[in-house]
C-alpha positions as CSV (number, residue, x, y, z in Angstrom):
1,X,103.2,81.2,81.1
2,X,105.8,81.0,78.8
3,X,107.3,77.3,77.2
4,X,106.2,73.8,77.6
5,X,105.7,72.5,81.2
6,X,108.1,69.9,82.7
7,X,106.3,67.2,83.8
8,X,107.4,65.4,87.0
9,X,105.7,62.0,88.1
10,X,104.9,62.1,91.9
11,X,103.5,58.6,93.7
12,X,103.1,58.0,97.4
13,X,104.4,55.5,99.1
14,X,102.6,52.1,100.0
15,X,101.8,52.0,104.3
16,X,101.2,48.4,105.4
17,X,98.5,49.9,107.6
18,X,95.9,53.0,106.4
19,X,93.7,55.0,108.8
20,X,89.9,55.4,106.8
21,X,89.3,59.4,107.4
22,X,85.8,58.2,107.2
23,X,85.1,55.5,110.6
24,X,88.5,56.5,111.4
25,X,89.9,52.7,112.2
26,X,93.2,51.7,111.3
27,X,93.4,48.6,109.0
28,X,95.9,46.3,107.0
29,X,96.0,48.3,103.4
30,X,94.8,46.5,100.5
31,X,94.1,48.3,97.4
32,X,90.9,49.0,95.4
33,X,91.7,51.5,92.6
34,X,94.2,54.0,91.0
35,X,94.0,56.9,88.9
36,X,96.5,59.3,87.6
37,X,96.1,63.4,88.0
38,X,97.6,66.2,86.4
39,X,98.2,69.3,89.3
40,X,99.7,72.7,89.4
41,X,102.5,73.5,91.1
42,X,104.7,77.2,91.3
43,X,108.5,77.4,90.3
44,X,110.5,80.4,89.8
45,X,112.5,79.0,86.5
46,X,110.0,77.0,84.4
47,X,106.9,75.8,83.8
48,X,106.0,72.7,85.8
49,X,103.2,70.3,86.0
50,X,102.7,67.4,88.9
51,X,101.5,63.7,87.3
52,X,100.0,62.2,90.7
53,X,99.0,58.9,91.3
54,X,95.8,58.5,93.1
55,X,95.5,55.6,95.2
56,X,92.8,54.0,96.8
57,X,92.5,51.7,99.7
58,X,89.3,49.3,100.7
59,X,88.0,50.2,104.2
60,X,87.0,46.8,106.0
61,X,85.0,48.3,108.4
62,X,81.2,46.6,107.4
63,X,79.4,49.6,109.2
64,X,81.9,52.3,107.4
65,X,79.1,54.2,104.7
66,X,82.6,54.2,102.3
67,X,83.6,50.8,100.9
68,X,86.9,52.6,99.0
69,X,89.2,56.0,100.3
70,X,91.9,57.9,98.7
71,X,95.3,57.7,100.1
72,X,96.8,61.3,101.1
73,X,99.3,62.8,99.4
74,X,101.5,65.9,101.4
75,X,100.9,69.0,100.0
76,X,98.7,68.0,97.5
77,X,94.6,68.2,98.6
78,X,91.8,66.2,97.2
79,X,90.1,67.5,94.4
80,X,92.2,70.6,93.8
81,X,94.6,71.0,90.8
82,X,96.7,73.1,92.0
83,X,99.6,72.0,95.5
84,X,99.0,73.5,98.7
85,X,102.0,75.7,98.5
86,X,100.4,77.3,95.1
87,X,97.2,77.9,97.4
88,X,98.3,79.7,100.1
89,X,100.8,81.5,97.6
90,X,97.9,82.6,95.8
91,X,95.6,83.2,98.7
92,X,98.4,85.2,100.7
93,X,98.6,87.6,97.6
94,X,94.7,88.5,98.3
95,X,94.8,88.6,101.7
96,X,98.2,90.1,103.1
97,X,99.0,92.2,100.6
98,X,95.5,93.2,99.9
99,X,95.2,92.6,96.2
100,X,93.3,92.1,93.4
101,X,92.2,89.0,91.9
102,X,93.4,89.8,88.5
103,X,97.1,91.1,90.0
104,X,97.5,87.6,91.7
105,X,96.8,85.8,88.6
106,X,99.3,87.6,86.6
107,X,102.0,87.4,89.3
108,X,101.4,83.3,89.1
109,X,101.8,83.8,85.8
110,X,104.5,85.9,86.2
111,X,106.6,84.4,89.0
112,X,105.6,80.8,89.7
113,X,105.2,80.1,86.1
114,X,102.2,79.0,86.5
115,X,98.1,80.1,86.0
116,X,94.8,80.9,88.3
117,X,91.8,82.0,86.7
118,X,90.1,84.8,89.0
119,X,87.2,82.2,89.7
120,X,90.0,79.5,90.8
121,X,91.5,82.2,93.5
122,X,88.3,82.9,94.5
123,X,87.0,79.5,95.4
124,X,91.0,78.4,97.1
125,X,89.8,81.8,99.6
126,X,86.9,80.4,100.5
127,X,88.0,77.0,100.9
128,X,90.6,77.6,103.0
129,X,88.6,79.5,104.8
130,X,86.0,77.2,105.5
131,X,88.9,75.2,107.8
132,X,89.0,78.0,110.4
133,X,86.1,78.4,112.7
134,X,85.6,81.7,114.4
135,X,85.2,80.1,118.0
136,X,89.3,79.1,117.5
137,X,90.4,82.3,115.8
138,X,89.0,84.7,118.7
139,X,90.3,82.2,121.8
140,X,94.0,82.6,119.8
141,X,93.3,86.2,120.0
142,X,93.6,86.4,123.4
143,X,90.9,89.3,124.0
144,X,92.3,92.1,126.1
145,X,89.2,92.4,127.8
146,X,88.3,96.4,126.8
147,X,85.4,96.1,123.5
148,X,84.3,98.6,121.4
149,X,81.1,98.0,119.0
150,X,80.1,100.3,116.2
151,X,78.6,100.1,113.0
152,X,79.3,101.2,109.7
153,X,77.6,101.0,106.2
154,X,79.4,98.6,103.5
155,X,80.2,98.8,100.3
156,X,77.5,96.9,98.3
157,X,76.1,95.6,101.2
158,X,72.8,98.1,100.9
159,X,72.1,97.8,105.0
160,X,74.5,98.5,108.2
161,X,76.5,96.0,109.9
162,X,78.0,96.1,113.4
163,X,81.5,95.9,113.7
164,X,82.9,94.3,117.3
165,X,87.0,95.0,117.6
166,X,89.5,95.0,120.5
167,X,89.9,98.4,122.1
168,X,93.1,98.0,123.3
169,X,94.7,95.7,120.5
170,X,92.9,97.5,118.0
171,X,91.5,94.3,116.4
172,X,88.9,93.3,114.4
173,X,86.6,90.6,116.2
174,X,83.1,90.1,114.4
175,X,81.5,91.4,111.9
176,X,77.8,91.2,111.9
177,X,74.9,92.2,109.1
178,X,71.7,93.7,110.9
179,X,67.9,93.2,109.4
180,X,65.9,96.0,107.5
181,X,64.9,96.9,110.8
182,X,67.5,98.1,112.7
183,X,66.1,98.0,116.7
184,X,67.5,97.7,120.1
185,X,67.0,93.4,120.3
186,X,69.3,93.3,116.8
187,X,72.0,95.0,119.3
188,X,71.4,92.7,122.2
189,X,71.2,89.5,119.6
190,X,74.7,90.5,118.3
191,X,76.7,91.3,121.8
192,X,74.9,87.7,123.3
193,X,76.3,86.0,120.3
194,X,79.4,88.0,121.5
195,X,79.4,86.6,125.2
196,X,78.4,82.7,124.1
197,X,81.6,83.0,122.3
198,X,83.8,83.6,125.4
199,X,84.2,87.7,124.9
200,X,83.3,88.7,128.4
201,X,84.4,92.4,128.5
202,X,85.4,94.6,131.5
203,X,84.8,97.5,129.8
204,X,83.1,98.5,126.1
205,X,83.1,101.8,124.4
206,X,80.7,102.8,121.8
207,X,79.6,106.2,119.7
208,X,76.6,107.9,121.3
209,X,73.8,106.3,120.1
210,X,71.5,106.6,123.0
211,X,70.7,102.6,123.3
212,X,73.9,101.6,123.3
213,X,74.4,101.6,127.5
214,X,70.6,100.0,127.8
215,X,71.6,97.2,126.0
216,X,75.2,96.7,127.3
217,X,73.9,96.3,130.9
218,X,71.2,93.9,129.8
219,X,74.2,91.6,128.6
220,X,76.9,92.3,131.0
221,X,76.1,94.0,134.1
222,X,78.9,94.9,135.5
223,X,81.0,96.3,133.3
224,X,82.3,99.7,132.6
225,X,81.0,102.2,130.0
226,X,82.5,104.9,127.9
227,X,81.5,106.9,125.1
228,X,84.3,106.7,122.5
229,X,86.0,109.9,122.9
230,X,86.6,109.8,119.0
231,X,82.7,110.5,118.5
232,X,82.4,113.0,121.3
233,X,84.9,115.0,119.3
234,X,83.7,114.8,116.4
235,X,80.0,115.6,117.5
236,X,81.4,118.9,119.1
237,X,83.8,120.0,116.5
238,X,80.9,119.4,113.8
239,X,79.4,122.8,116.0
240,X,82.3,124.1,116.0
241,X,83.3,124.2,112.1
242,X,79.7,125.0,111.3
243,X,79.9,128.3,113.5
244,X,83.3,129.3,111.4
245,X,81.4,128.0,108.5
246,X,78.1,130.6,109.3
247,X,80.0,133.2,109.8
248,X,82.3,133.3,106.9
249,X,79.2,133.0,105.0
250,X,78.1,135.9,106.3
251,X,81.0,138.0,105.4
252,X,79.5,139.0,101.7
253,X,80.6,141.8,99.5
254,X,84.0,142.3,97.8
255,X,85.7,143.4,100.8
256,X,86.0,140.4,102.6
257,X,86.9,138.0,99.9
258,X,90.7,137.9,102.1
259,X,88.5,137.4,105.0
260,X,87.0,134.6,103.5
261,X,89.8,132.7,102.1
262,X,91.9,133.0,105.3
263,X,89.1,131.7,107.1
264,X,88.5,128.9,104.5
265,X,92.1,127.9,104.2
266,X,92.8,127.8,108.3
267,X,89.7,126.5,109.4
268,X,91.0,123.3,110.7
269,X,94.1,124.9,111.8
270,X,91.8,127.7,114.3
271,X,90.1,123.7,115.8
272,X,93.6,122.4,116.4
273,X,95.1,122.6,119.6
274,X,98.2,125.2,120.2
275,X,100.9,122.5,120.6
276,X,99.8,120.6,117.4
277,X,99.8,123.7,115.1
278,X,102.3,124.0,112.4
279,X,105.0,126.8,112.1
280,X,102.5,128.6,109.7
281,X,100.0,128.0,111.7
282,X,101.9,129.4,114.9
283,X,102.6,132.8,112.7
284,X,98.8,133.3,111.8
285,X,96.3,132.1,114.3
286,X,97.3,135.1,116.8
287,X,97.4,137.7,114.0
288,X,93.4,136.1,113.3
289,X,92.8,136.6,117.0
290,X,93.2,140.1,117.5
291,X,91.5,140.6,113.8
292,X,88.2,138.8,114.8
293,X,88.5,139.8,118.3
294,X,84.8,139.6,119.4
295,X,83.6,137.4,116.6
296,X,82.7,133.8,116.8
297,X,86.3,133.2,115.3
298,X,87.2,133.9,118.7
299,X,84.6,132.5,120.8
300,X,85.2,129.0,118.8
301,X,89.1,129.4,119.9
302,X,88.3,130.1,123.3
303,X,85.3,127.1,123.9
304,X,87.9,124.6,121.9
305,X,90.7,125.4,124.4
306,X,88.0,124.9,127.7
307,X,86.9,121.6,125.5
308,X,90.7,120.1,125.4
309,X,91.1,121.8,129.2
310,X,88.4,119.5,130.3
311,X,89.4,116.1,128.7
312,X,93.1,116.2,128.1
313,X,93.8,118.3,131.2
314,X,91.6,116.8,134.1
315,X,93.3,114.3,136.2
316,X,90.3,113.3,138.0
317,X,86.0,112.8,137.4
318,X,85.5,115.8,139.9
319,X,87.8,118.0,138.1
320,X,86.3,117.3,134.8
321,X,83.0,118.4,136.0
322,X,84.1,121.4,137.9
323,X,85.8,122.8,135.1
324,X,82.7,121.8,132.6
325,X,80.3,123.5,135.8
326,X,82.6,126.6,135.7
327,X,82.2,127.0,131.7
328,X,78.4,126.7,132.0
329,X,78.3,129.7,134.6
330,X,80.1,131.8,132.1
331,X,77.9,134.1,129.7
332,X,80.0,134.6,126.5
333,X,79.0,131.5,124.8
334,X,75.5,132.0,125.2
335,X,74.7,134.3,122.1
336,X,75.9,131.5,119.6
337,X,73.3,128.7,118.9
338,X,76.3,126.0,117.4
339,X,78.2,126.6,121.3
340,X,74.6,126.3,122.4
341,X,74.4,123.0,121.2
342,X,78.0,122.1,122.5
343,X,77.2,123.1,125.8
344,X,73.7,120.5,125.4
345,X,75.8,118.0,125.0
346,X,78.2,118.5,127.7
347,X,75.4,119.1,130.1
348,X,73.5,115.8,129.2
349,X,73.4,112.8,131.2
350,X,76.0,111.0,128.5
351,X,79.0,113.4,130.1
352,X,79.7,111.0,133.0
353,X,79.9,108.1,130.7
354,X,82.2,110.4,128.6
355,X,84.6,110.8,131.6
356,X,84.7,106.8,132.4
357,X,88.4,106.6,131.6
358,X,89.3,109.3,134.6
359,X,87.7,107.0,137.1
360,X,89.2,103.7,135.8
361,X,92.3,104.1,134.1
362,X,92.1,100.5,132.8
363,X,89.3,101.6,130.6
364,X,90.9,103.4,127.5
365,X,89.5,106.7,126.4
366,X,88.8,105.6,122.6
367,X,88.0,102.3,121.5
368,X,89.8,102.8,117.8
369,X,86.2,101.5,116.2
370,X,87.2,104.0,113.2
371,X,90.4,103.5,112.5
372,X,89.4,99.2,112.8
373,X,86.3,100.3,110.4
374,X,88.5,102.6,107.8
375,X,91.2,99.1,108.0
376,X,88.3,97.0,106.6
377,X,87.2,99.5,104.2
378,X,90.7,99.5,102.9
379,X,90.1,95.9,102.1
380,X,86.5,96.2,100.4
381,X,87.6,99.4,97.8
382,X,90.2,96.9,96.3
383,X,87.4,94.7,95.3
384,X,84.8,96.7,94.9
385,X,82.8,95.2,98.3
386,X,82.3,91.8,99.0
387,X,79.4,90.3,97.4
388,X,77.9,88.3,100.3
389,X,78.2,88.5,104.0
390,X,79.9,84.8,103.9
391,X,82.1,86.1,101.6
392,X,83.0,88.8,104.1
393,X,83.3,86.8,107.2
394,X,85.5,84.2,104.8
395,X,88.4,87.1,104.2
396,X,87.8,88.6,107.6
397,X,89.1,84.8,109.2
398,X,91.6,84.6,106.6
399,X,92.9,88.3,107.8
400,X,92.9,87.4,111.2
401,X,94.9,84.5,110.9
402,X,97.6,86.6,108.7
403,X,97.7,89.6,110.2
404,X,97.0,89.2,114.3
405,X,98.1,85.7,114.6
406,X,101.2,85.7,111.8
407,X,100.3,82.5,110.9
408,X,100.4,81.0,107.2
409,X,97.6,79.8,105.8
C-alpha cells in the first residue's frame, strides 16, 4: 500500500428512539459513552482509512443483563477493522475464485489499496460463516429429490468422510467426518442426520459397497436404489485394462517391443466405445483386430461392446437381463480369469439394482458423487487441506451460498 492514507471521519446519526439488540425493547435514546475507531476500507485510487465514532446508548430495561449498547453503523460490524464491503471482497476472492490466502492479501494491497494479513482473511471466512446455518442453506437449495452418498479420503484429514450431493443438480449437500471405526451405524447416523434436516429422497445412488442398500432401507423405505453407474464402470473396466495389461506383459523378447508399445499407447482407446474413438483411433483399432485375432485383445473388444450393448442399448429391465443371460450362455469368455470376474459381477445380486434407472426413468443412472468429490478436492489442493472439519464445513456454506444460490456474502 503505497502513500499516506486519507482519512475520512464517519459518525451516525442520533435516532430519538434505539432498539437494545440485547432484550430487544425499543426506548427513548439517551447516551452513555463514545469512543472513536480507526477501520479499513477498499478504494481503487488511494489509500483510505475510516475515523468512526462509536456511540453508545443506556438500555432502560431493569431486567436487560446490559446496562449500555453500541449504536450500529451500516456497513461497518462490531469489532472488525475492516467495512463490510472489504470483507466480503476479501472473502469472495477465497471462495469464488478459489484462491489463496496470500494472493487475496496482495490483490487488497494491490487493488483496494488496502491490507489483510493471511490470519485476518482467515478469521472474516469463518465469521461470516458462522451467520449461515446449514438447516437454511439446504431448504434454499431446493433438493431435487434423487441423492447420491459416497465417500472420499481428504487431504489432511487422516480418516474418510462421507460426502452427500444432489444427483440431479450435481450439488454438494453435507459433508460428514466418520470415527476410526468405520461401521454400518456411522452410515445410518449420517443419512438420519440427513432426513431430520428435511432431505427426504425418492431415489439415492451409491458405489457398491455392499451395506449401502441395508442401511438406505432402514432410513427410507421406500425409496429407489441404484448403484452409480460411474463405479460399475469403473469396477469392470479395471478387469478389463488388467487383461490388456497381462497380456502385453506376456509378450517378452525383442520381437514384440512394437507389439508392446501399440498396445501400451492404445490401451484406453481398445476400452472406448466405436462412436467415441478418434480419427487415429478409427484407422488402428481394426488393423489391431485382425492382428490379435484370437487373443484377449480381442476378447476384451468383443465383452466391452456386449458391456455398453447391455447398459446404453437396453430400453427396458427385461432386455437388459436377456442380453446379460444370453452373454453368460456363451463360452468364449470363459478361458480368461479378468472376464471371469466381469461376468461375477454381472451375475450378482447387485445387477438389478444396477439396472434401477430402466425401470424408473426418474432415477438418473449416475449420481455425479465423483465429479462433486474431484470439485471439492479442487478446493482443498489450493490450500493444502483444511485443517479442521469446522473449517471445512465453514468454506463448504460459504461455497454454497456463492456458487448454487449466487448470492453475495
Amino acid at each position: 500500500m503505497a502513500g499516506s492514507p486519507l482519512v475520512q471521519v464517519v459518525e451516525p446519526r442520533f435516532k430519538a428512539y434505539v432498539v437494545c439488540p440485547h432484550c430487544r425493547r425499543k426506548q427513548p435514546f439517551v447516551k452513555e459513552k463514545q469512543h472513536w475507531r480507526t477501520v479499513k476500507a477498499p478504494h481503487l485510487r488511494h489509500p483510505v482509512l475510516l475515523r468512526v465514532r462509536m456511540i453508545y446508548a443506556k438500555c432502560r430495561t431493569p431486567t436487560c443483563p446490559h446496562k449500555s449498547f453500541a449504536l450500529p453503523i451500516p456497513g461497518i460490524e462490531r469489532y472488525q477493522r475492516a467495512t463490510r464491503s472489504l470483507v466480503s471482497e476479501a472473502v469472495a476472492g477465497v471462495v469464488q475464485d478459489n484462491s489463496t490466502l496470500e494472493r487475496v492479501a496482495q490483490r487488497l494491497s494491490r487493488s483496494f489499496n488496502t491490507t489483510g494479513s493471511k490470519s485476518a482473511l482467515d478469521r472474516w471466512k469463518h465469521r461470516l460463516a458462522s451467520e449461515h446455518d446449514f438447516l437454511e442453506i439446504l431448504k434454499q437449495l431446493e433438493f431435487s429429490g434423487a441423492l447420491s452418498i459416497d465417500e472420499y479420503m481428504p487431504r489432511r484429514g487422516g480418516r474418510y468422510e462421507q460426502i452427500a450431493g444432489d444427483a440431479l443438480q450435481v450439488r454438494i449437500l453435507y459433508i460428514e467426518p466418520v470415527p476410526w471405526f468405520y461401521g454400518r451405524g456411522v452410515t445410518e447416523k449420517f443419512l438420519r442426520k440427513l432426513d431430520q434436516w428435511g432431505i427426504r429422497p425418492y431415489c439415492v445412488t451409491f458405489d457398491l459397497w455392499t451395506t449401502y442398500p441395508k442401511v438406505v432401507r432402514k432410513v427410507w423405505p421406500h425409496v429407489s436404489l441404484q448403484y452409480d453407474h460411474f463405479h460399475v464402470m469403473q469396477r469392470l473396466w479395471q478387469y478389463l485394462k488388467n487383461a490388456l495389461i497381462q497380456f502385453r506383459k506376456s509378450l517378452k523378447g525383442d520381437r514384440w517391443t512394437f507389439h508392446r508399445e501399440e498396445l501400451w499407447e492404445m490401451k484406453w482407446g481398445l476400452l472406448k466405445h466405436m462412436d467415441r474413438w478418434t480419427d487415429k483411433e478409427h484407422l488402428l483399432i481394426p488393423e489391431m483386430i485382425d492382428i490379435y485375432k484370437g487373443t484377449p485383445v480381442e476378447k476384451v473388444l468383443l465383452f466391452k461392446e456386449e458391456v455398453w450393448s447391455i447398459f446404453n442399448l437396453s430400453k427396458t429391465k427385461t432386455e437388459a437381463l436377456a442380453k446379460r443371460d444370453a452373454l453368460t450362455q456363451e463360452y468364449w469368455w470363459r478361458n480368461s480369469w479378468h472376464l471371469q470376474k466381469c461376468m461375477d459381477l454381472l451375475m450378482s445380486s447387485k445387477f438389478n439394482l444396477m439396472l434401477t434407472y430402466l425401470e424408473d426413468p426418474h432415477v438418473p443412472r449416475s449420481g455425479h458423487s465423483e465429479s462433486l468429490i474431484n470439485v471439492w478436492r479442487q478446493m482443498e489442493v489450493v490450500r493444502r487441506g483444511f485443517k479442521s472439519h469446522q473449517g471445512r464445513l465453514n468454506h463448504l456454506k460459504l461455497f454454497q451460498i456463492t456458487h448454487y444460490l449466487k448470492k453475495r456474502i
